[in-house]
TIKOL-469151 format. One record per residue (C-alpha): x, y, z; residue number from 0; residue in one letter. Coordinates in nm, 4 decimals. Example, Ala and Ser with C-alpha at 12.3 -4.5 7.8 and 13.67 -1.06 7.14 Angstrom:
2
{atom {1.2300,-0.4500,0.7800},0,"A"}
{atom {1.3670,-0.1060,0.7140},1,"S"}
This chain:
284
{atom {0.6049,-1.5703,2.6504},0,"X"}
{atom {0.7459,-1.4149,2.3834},1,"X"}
{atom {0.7107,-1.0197,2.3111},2,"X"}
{atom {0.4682,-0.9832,1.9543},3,"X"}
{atom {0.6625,-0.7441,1.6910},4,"X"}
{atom {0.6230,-0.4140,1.7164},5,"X"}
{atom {0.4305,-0.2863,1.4188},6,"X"}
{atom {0.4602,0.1374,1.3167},7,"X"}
{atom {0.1814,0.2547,1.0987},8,"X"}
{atom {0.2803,0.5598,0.8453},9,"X"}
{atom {0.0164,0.8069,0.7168},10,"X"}
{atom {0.0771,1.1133,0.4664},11,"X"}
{atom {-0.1910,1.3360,0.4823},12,"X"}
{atom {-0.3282,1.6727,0.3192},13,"X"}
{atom {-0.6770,1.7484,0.3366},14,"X"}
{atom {-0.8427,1.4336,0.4509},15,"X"}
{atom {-1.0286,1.5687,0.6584},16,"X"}
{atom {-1.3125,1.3717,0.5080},17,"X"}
{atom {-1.1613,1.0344,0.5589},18,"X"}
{atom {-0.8783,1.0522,0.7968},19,"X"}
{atom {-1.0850,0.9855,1.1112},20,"X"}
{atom {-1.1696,0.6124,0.9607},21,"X"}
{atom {-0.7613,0.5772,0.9235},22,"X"}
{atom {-0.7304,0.6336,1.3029},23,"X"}
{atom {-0.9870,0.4533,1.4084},24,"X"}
{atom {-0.8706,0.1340,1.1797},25,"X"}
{atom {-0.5427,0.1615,1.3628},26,"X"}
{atom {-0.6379,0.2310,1.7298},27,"X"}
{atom {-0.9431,-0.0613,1.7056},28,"X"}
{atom {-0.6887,-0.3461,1.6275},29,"X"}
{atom {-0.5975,-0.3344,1.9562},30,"X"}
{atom {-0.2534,-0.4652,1.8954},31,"X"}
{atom {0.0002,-0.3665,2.1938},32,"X"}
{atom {0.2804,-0.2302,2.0634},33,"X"}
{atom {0.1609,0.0099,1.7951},34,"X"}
{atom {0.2827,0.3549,1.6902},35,"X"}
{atom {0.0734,0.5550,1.4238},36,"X"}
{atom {0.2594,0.8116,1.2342},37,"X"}
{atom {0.0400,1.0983,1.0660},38,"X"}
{atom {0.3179,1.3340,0.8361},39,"X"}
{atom {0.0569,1.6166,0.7247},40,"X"}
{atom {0.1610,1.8511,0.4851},41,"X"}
{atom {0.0047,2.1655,0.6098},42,"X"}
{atom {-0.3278,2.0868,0.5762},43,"X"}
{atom {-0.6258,2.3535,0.5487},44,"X"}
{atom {-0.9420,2.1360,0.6323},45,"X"}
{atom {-0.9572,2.1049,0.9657},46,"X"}
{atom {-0.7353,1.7936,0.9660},47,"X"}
{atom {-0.5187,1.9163,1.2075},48,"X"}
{atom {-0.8369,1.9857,1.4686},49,"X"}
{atom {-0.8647,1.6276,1.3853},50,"X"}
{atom {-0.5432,1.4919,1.4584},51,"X"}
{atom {-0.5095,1.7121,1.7901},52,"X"}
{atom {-0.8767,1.6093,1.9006},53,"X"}
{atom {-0.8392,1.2172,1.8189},54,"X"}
{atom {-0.5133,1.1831,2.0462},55,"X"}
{atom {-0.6774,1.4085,2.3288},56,"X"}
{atom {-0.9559,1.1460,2.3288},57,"X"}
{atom {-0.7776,0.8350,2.2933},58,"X"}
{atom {-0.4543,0.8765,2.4952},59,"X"}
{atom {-0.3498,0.5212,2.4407},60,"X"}
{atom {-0.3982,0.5143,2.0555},61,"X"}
{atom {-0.0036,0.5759,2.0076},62,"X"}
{atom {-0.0533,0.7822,1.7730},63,"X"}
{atom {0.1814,1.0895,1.6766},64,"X"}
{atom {0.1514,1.3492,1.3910},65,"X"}
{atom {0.3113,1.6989,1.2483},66,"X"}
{atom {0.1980,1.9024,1.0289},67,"X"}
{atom {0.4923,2.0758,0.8315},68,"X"}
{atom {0.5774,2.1849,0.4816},69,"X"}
{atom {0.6872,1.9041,0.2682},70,"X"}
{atom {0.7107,1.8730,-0.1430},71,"X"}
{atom {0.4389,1.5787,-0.1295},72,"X"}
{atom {0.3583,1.2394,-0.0703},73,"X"}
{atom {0.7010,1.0655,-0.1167},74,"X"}
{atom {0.8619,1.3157,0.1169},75,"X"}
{atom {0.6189,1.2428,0.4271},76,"X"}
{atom {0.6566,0.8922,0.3819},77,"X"}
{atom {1.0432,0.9258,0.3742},78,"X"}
{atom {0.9714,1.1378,0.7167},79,"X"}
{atom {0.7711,0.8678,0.8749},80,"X"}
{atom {0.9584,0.5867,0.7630},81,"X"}
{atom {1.2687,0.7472,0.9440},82,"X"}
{atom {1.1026,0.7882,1.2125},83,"X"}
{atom {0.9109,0.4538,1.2835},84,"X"}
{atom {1.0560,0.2091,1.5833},85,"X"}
{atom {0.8578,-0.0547,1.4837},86,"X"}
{atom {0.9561,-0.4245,1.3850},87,"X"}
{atom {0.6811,-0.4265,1.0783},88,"X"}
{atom {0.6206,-0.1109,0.9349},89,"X"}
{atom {0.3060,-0.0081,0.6976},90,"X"}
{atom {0.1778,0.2666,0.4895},91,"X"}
{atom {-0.1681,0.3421,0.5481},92,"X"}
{atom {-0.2977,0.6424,0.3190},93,"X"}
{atom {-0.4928,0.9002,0.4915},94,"X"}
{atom {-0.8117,0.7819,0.2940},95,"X"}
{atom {-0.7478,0.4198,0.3416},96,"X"}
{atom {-0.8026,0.1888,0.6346},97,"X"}
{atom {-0.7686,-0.1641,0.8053},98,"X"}
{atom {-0.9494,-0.4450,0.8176},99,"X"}
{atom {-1.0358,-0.5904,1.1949},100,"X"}
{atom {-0.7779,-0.8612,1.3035},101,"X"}
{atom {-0.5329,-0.7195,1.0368},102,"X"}
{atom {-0.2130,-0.6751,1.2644},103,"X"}
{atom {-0.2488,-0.9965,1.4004},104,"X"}
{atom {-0.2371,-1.1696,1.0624},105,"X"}
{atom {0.0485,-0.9716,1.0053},106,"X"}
{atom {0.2575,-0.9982,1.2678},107,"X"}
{atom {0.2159,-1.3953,1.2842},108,"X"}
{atom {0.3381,-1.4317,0.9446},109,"X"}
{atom {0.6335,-1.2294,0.9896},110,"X"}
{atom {0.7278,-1.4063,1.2869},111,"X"}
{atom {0.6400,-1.7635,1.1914},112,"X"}
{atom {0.8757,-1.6536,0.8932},113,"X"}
{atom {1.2154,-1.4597,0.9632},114,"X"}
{atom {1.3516,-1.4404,0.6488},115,"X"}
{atom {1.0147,-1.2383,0.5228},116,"X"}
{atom {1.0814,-0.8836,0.4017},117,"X"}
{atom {0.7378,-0.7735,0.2372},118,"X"}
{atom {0.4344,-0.9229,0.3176},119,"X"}
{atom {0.0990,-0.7715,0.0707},120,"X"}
{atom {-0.2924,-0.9292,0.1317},121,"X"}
{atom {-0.5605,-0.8717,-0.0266},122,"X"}
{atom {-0.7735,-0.5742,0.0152},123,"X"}
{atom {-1.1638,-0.4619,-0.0419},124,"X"}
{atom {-1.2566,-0.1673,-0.2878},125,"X"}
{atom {-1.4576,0.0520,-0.1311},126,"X"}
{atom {-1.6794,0.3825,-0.2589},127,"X"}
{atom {-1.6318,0.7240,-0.0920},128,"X"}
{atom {-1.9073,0.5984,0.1741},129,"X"}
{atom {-1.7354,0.3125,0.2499},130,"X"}
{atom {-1.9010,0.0949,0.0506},131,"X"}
{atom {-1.8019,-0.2481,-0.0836},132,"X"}
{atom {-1.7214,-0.1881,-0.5097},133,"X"}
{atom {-1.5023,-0.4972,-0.4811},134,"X"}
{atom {-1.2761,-0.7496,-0.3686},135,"X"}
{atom {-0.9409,-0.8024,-0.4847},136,"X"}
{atom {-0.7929,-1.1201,-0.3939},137,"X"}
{atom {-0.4092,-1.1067,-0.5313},138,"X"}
{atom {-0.1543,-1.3486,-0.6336},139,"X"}
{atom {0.1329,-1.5089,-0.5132},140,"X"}
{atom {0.4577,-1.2633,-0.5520},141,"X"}
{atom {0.5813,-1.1985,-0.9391},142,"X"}
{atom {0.7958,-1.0705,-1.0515},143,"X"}
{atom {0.7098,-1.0880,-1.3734},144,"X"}
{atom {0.3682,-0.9708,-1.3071},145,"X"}
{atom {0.5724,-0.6982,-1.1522},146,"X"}
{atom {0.8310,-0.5731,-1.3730},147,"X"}
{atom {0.5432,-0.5857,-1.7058},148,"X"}
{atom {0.1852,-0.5841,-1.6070},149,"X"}
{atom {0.0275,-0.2451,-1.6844},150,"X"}
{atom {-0.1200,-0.1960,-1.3203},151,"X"}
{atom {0.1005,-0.2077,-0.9547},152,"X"}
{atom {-0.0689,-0.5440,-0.8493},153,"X"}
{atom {0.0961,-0.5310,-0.4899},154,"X"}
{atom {-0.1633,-0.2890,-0.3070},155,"X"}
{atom {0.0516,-0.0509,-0.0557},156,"X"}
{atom {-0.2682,-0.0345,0.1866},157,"X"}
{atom {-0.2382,-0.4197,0.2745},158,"X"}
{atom {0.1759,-0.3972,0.2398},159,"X"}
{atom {0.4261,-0.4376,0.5376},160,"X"}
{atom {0.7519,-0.4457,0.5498},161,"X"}
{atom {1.0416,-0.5871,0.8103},162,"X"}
{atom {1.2316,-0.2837,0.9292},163,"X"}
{atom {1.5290,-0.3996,0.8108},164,"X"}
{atom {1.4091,-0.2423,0.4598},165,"X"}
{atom {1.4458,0.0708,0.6032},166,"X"}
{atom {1.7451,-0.0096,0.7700},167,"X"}
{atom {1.9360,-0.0777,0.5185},168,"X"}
{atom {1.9272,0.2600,0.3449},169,"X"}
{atom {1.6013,0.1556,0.0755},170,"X"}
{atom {1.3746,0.5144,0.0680},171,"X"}
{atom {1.0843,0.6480,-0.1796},172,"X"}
{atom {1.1815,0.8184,-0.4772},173,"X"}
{atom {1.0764,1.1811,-0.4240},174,"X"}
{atom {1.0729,1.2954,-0.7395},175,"X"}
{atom {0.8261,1.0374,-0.8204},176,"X"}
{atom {0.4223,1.1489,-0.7853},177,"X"}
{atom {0.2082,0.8888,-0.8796},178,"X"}
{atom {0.3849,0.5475,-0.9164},179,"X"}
{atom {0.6755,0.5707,-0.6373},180,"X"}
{atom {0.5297,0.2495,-0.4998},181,"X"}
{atom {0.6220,0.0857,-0.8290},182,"X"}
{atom {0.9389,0.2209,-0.8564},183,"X"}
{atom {1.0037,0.1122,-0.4723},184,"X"}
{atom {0.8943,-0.2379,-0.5306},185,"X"}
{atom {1.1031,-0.2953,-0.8494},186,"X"}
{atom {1.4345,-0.1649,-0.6247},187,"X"}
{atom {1.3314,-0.3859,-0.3462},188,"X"}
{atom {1.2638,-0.6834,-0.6009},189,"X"}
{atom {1.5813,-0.6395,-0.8228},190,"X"}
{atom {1.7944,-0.6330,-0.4735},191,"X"}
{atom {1.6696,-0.9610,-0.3637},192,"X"}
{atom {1.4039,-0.8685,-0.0866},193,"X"}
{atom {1.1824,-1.1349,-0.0677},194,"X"}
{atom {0.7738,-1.0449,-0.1060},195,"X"}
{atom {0.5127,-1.2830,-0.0092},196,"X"}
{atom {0.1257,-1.2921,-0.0320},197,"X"}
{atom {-0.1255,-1.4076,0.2495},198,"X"}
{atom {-0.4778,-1.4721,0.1679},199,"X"}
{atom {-0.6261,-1.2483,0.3971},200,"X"}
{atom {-0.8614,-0.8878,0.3649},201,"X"}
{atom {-0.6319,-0.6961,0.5319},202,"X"}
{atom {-0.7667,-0.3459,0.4508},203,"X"}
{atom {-1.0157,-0.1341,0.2375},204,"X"}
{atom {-0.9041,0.0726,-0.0624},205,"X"}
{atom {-1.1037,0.3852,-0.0848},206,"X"}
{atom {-1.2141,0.5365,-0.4253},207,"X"}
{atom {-1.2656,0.9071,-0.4072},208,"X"}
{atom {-1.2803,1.1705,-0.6584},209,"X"}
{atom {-0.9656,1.3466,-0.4978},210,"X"}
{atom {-0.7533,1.0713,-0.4501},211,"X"}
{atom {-0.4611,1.0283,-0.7468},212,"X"}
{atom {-0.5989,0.7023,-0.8899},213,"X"}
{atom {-0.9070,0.8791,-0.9774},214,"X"}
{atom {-0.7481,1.2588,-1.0658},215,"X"}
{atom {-0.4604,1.2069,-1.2918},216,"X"}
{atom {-0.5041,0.8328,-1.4805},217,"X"}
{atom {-0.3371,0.9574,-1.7733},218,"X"}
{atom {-0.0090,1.1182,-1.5852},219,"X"}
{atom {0.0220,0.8029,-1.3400},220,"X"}
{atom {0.0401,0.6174,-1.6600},221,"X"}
{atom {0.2970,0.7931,-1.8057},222,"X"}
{atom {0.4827,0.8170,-1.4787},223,"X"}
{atom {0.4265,0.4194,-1.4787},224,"X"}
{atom {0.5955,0.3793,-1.8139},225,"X"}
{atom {0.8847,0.5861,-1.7833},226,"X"}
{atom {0.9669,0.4443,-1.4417},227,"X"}
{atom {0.9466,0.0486,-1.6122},228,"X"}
{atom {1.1561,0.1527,-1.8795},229,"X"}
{atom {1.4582,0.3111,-1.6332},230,"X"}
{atom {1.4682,0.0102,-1.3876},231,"X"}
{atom {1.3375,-0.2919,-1.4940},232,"X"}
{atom {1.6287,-0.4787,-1.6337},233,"X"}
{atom {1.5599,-0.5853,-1.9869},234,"X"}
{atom {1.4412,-0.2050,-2.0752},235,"X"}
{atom {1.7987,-0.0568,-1.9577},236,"X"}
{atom {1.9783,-0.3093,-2.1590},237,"X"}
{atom {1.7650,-0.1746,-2.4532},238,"X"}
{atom {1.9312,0.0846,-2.6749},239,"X"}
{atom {1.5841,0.3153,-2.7743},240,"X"}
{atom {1.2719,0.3798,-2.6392},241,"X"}
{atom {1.1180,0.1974,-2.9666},242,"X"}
{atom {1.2293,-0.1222,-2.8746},243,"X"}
{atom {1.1346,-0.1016,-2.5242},244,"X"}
{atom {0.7946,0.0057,-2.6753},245,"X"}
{atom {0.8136,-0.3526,-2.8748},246,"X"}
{atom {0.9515,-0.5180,-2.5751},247,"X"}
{atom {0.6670,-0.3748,-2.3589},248,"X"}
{atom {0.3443,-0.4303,-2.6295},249,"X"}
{atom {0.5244,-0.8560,-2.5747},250,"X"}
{atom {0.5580,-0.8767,-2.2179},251,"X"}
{atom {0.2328,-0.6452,-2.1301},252,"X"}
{atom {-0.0689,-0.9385,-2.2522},253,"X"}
{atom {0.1630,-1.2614,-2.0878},254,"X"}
{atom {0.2130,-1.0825,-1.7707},255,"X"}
{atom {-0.1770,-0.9889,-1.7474},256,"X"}
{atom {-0.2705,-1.3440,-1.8670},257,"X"}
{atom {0.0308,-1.4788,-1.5377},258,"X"}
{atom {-0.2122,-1.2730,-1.3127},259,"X"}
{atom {-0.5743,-1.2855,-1.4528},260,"X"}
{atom {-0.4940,-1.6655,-1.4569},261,"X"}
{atom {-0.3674,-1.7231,-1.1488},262,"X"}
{atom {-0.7145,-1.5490,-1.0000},263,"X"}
{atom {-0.9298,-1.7494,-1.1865},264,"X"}
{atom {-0.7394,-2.0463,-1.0605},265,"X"}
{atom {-0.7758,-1.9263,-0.7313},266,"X"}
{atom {-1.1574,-1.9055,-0.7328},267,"X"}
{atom {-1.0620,-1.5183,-0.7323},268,"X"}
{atom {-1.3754,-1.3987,-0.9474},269,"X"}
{atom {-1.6122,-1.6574,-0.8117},270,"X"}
{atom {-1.5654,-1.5086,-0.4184},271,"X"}
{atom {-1.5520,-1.1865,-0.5909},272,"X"}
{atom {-1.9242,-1.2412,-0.6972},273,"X"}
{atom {-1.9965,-1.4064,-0.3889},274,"X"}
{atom {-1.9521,-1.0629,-0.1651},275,"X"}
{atom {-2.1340,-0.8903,-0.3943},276,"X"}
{atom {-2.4416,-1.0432,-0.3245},277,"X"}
{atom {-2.4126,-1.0609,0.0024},278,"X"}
{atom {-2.3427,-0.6904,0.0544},279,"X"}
{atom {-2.6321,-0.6346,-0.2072},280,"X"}
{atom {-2.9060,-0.8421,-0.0496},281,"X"}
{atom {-2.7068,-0.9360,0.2887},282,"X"}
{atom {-2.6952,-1.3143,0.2724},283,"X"}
């Protein structure tokens, strides 16, 4: 019988205290048996640390393994716990974020029923600071179009894995980036030739929370999203002035959000979306 892929989990953490004993537990309850979890925490104050120590104490066989260290933010843990993973599949589960039950089994089928599969993405459930269900997001197939233009990251980094060779190959997070080095990382990987795919699947569960940097800083991610588009995607380098890669951006912006939106409503995307809704609401 043949050995199942080794999967590493990475986690940046500081001061998830709060949420980081769901992350854990989403890891250790898959179950899967070769697994490594990751924590990088950047010094945290919260009585994450307690956690951490506490959660491996209790669960010997969880494979977890965490520091807690000075760093200059998120991009620089990840960086530390990318280098360090042993894993054949590697993801990047955010301290506030979690799995979906049967998730690393969907994942490591697809990357072994397909060897020439670099990123794999699913879809993923919105979820309050409870836990509970805002949404559904059902994604499309890879884009990049969608990519490059759209005025959101479509490719959600809680349901993303990657084949080590990624890593391998010398391909890191930008750490001068704050808010959109998952962008930037996904253009790079895109531009080189990496090949992304999609799987229809609720792999994980997105968590909205008033300190998290979706919710904190809109307006700075956004600028952080545009200047990062206009320095790698390819047709704003070959532009001469920001103005015209303002035109070329107010084009591209409305066809690549009509590619996507589309391509949901295709899908049945909304429909399902509606579907879940009522079910969580009046549970059946």
């Amino acid at each position: 019988m043949t050995k199942p892929l080794s999967i590493s989990i990475v986690t940046p953490s500081l001061n998830q205290a709060s949420f980081i004993h769901d992350a854990l537990e989403s890891v250790f309850m898959q179950n899967y048996p070769n697994c490594e979890h990751l924590v990088i925490d950047g010094m945290s104050t919260d009585g994450t640390v307690e956690l951490l120590r506490n959660f491996r104490s209790d669960k010997a066989s969880s494979g977890i393994a965490w520091v807690s260290e000075p760093d200059s933010g998120q991009s620089e843990a990840l960086n530390k716990g990318f280098r360090q993973a042993t894993g054949d599949i590697i993801g990047w589960l955010n301290a506030d974020d979690r799995y979906r039950m049967g998730c690393f089994q969907h994942v490591a089928k697809m990357f072994e029923d397909d060897p020439g599969l670099d990123i794999l993405y699913g879809d993923y459930r919105v979820v309050d600071e409870l836990g509970g269900l805002v949404r559904i997001k059902s994604e499309i197939a890879f884009s990049a179009f969608v990519l490059f233009y759209h005025r959101v990251l479509y490719i959600p980094t809680t349901a993303t894995f990657f084949r080590r060779r990624v890593f391998d190959e010398g391909n890191w997070i930008d750490e001068n980036l704050q808010y959109v080095m998952d962008l930037e990382f996904f253009i790079r990987l895109a531009i080189k030739g990496y090949r992304f795919k999609h799987i229809r699947e609720l792999l994980a569960d997105f968590r909205l929370q008033p300190a998290s940097k979706t919710c904190r800083a809109p307006d700075k991610q956004q600028w952080e999203h545009r200047r990062v588009i206009f320095a790698t995607v390819p047709l704003f380098r070959r532009l001469k002035s920001e103005r015209l890669q303002r035109a070329a951006l107010l084009f591209c912006r409305p066809i690549a959000g009509l590619r996507r939106y589309g391509e949901k409503a295709i899908r049945g995307s909304y429909w399902a979306q509606l579907q879940a809704k009522s079910y969580d609401r009046f549970g059946s």
